[in-house]
FIVEXTOR-678677 format. One record per atom (N, C-alpha, C, O, CB): residue in three letters; x negated, y negated, z negated. Coordinates in steps of 0.02 Angstrom, whole numbers, plus 32768, in hexadecimal, padded with zeros to 4 digits. Glycine has a CB too. Layout:
# FIVEXTOR-678677
ALAXYZ
...
This chain:
# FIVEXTOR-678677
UNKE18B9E53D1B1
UNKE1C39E3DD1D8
UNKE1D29E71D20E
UNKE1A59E8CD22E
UNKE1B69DF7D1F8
UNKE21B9E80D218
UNKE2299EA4D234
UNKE2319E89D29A
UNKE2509E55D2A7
UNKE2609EB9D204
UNKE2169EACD2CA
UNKE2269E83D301
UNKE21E9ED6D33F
UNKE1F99F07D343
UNKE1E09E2FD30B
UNKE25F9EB9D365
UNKE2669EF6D3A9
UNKE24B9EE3D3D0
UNKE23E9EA9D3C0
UNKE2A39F0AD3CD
UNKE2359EEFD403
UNKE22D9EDCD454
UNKE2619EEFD478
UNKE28F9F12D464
UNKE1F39EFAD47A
UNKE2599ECFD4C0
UNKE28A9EB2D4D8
UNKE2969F0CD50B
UNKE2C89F21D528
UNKE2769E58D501
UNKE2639F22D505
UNKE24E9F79D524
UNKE2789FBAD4F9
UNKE2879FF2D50C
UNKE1E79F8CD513
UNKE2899F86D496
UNKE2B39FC1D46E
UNKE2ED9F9BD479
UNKE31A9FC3D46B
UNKE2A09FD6D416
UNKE3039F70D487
UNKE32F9F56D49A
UNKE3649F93D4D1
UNKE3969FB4D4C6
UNKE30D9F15D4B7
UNKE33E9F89D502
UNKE3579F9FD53C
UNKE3589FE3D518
UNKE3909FF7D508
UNKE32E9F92D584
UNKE3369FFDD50D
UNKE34BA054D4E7
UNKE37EA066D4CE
UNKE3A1A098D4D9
UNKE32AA06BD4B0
UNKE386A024D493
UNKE3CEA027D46C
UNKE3FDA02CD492
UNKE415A064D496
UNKE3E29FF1D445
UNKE4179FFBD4B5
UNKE4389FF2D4EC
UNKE439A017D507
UNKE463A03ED4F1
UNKE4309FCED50A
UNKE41FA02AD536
UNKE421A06DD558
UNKE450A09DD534
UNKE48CA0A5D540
UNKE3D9A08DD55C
UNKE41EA0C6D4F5
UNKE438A0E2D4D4
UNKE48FA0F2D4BC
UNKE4BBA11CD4C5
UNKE415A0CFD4B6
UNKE487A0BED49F
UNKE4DCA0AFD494
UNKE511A0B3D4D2
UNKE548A0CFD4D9
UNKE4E5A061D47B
UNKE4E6A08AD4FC
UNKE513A090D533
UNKE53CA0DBD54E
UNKE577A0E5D55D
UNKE4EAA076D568
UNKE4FFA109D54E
UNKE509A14FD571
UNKE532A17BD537
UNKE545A1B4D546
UNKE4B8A177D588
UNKE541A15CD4EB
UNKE54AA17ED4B9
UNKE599A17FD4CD
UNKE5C2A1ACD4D5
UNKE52DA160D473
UNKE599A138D4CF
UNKE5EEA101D4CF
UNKE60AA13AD51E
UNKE640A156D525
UNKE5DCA075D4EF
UNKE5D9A13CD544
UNKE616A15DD584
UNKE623A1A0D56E
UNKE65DA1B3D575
UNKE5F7A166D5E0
UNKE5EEA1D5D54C
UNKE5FDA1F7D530
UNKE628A215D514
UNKE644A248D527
UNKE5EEA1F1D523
UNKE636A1EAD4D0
UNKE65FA1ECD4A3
UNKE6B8A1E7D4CC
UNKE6EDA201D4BC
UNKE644A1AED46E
UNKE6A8A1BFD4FD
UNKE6EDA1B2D50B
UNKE6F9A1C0D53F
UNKE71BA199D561
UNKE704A17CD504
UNKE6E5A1F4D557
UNKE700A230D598
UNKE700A276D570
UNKE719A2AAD587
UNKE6BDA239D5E9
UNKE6E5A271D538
UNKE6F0A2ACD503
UNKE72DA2B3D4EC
UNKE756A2E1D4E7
UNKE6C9A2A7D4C9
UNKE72AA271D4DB
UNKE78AA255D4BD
UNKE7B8A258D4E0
UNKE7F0A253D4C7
UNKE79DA20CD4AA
UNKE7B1A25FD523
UNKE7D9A269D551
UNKE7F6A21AD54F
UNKE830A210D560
UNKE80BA2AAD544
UNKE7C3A1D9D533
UNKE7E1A19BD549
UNKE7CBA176D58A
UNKE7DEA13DD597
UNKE7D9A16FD515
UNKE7ACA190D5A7
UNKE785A197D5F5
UNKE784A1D1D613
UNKE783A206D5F3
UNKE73DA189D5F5
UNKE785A1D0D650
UNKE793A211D663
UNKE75FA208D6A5
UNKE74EA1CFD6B5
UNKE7EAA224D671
UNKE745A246D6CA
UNKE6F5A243D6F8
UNKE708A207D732
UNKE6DDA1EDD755
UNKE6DBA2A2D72D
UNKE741A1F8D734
UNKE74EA1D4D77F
UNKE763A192D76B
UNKE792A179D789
UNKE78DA1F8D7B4
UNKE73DA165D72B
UNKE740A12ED70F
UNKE70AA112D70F
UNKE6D7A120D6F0
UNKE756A130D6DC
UNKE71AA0D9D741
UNKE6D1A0A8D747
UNKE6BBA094D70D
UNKE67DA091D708
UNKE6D7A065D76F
UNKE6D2A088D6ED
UNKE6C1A077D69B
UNKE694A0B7D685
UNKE65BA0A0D686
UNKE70FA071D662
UNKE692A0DAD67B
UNKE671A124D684
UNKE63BA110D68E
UNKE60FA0F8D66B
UNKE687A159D6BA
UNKE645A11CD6D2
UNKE5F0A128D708
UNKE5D2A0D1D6EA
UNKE5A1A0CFD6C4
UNKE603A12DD791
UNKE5EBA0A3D6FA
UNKE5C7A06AD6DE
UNKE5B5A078D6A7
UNKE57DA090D6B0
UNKE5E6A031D6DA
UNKE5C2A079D664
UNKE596A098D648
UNKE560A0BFD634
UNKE530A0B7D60E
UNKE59FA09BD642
UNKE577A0EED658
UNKE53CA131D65F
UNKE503A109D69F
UNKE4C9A117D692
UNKE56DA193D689
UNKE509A0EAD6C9
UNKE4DEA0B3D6F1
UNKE4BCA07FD6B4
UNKE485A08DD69D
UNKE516A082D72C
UNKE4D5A056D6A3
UNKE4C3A023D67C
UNKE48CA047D654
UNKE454A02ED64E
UNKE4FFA002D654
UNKE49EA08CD632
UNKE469A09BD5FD
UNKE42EA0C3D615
UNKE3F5A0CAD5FE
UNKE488A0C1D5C3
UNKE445A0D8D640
UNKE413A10CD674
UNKE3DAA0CED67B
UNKE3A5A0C3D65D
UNKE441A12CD6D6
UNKE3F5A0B2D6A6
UNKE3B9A06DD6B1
UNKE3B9A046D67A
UNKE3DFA018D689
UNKE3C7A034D6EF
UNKE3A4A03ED643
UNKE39EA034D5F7
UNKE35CA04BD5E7
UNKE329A02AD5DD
UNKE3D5A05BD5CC
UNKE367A08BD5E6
UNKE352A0C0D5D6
UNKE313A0CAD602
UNKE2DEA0C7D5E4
UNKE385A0EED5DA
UNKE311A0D4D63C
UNKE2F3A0CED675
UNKE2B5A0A4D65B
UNKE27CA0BBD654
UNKE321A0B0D6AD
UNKE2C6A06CD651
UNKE294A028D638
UNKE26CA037D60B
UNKE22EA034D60E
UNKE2B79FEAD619
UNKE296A04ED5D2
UNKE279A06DD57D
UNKE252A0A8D599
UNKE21BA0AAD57D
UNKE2C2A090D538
UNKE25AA0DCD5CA
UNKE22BA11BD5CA
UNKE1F8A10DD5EE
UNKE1C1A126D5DF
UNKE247A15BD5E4
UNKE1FDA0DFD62D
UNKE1C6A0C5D651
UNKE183A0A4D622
UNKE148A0B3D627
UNKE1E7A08ED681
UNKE1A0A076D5F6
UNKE174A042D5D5
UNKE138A080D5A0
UNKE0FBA083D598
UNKE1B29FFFD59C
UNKE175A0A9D587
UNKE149A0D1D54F
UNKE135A105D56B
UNKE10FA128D549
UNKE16CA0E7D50F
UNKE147A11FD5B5
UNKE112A14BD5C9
UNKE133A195D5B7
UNKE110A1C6D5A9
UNKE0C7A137D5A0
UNKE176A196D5B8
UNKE199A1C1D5A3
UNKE1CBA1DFD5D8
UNKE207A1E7D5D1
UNKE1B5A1A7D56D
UNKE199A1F2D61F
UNKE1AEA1FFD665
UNKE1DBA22ED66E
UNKE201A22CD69E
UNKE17CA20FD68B
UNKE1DBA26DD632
UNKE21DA295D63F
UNKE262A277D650
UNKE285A278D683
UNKE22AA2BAD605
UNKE269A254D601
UNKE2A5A23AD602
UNKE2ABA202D632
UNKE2E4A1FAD648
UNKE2B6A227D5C4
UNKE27EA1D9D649
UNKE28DA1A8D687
UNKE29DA1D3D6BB
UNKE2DAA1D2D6C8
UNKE24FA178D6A0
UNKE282A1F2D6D6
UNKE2B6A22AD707
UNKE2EFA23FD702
UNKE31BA23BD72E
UNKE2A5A261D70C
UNKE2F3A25CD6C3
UNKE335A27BD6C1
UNKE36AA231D6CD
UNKE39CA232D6F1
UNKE340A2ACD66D
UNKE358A1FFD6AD
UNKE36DA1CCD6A1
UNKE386A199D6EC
UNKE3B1A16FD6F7
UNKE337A1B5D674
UNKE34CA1BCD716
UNKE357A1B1D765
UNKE384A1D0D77C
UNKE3A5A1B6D7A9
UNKE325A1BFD790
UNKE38FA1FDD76E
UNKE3C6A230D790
UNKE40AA226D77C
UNKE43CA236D79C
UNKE3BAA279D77F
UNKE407A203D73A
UNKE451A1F6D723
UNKE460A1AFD74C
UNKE499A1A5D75F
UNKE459A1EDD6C7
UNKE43FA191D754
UNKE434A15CD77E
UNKE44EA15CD7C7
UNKE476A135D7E2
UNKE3F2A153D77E
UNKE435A186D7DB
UNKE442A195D82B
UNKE49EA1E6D817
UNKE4BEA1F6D849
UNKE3CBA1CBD85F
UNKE4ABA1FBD7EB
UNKE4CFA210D7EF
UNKE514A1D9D7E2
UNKE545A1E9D803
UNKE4BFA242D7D0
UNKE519A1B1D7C6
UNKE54CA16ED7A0
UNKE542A151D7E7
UNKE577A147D805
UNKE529A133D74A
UNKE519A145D7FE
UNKE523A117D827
UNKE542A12CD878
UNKE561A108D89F
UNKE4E2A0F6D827
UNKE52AA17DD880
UNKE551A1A1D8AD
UNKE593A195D8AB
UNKE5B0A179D8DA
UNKE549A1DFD8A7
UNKE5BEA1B0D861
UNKE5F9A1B3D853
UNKE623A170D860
UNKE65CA169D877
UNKE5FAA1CAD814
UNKE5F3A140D84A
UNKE61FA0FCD85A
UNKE636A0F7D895
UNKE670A0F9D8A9
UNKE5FFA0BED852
UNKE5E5A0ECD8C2
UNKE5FBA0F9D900
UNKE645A115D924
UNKE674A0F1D936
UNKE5D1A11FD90B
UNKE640A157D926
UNKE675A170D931
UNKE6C0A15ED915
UNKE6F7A160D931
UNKE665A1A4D926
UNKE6AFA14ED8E1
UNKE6EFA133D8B8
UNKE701A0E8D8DC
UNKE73BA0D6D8E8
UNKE6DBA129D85B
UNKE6C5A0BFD8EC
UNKE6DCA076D921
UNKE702A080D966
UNKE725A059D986
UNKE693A04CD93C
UNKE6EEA0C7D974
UNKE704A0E9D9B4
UNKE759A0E0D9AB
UNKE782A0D7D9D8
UNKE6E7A144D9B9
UNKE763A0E5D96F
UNKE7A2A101D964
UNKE7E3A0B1D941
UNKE811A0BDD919
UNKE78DA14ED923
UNKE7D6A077D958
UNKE7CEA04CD91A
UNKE832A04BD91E
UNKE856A032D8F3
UNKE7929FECD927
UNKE840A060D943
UNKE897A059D940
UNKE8B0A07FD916
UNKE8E9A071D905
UNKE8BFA06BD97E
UNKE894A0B4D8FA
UNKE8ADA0D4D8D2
UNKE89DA0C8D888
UNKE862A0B7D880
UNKE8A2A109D8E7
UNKE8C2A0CDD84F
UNKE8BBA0C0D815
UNKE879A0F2D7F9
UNKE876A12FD7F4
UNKE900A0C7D7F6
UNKE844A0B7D7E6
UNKE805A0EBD7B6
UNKE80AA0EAD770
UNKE802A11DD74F
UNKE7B2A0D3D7BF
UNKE814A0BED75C
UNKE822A0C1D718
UNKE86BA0D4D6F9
UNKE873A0D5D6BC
UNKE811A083D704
């Protein structure tokens, strides 16, 4: 029988997540100053974060920190700004 944990879970997720913002600031269907963006790239960062911590896979939890604290900078600043159109 086939069965995930709730630790590949969050990987997937993650995963996809950072693929999906990816793909669609590539496409030019998001663009860097789209909360939709950075939420994503947040959401999977800390995903991810979870999945590298558990398995002991500390590079990528770092790097994974940094995307973390970089998404979440940008928002920031972007809340700074909320009168103006982000998306």
């Amino acid at each position: 029988m086939f069965s995930v944990s709730l630790i590949d879970i969050f990987g997937w997720l993650g995963s996809v997540s950072v693929l999906v913002a990816y793909a669609l600031i590539s496409t030019e269907r998001l663009n860097s100053k789209s909360m939709t963006y950075h939420l994503l790239n947040l959401f999977g960062a800390a995903c991810l974060i979870v999945n590298g911590v558990h398995y002991g896979a500390y590079p990528s939890a770092f790097v994974n920190i940094v995307w973390v604290l970089i998404a979440s900078a940008a928002m920031v600043r972007m809340s700074q700004h909320m009168g103006e159109r982000i998306d």
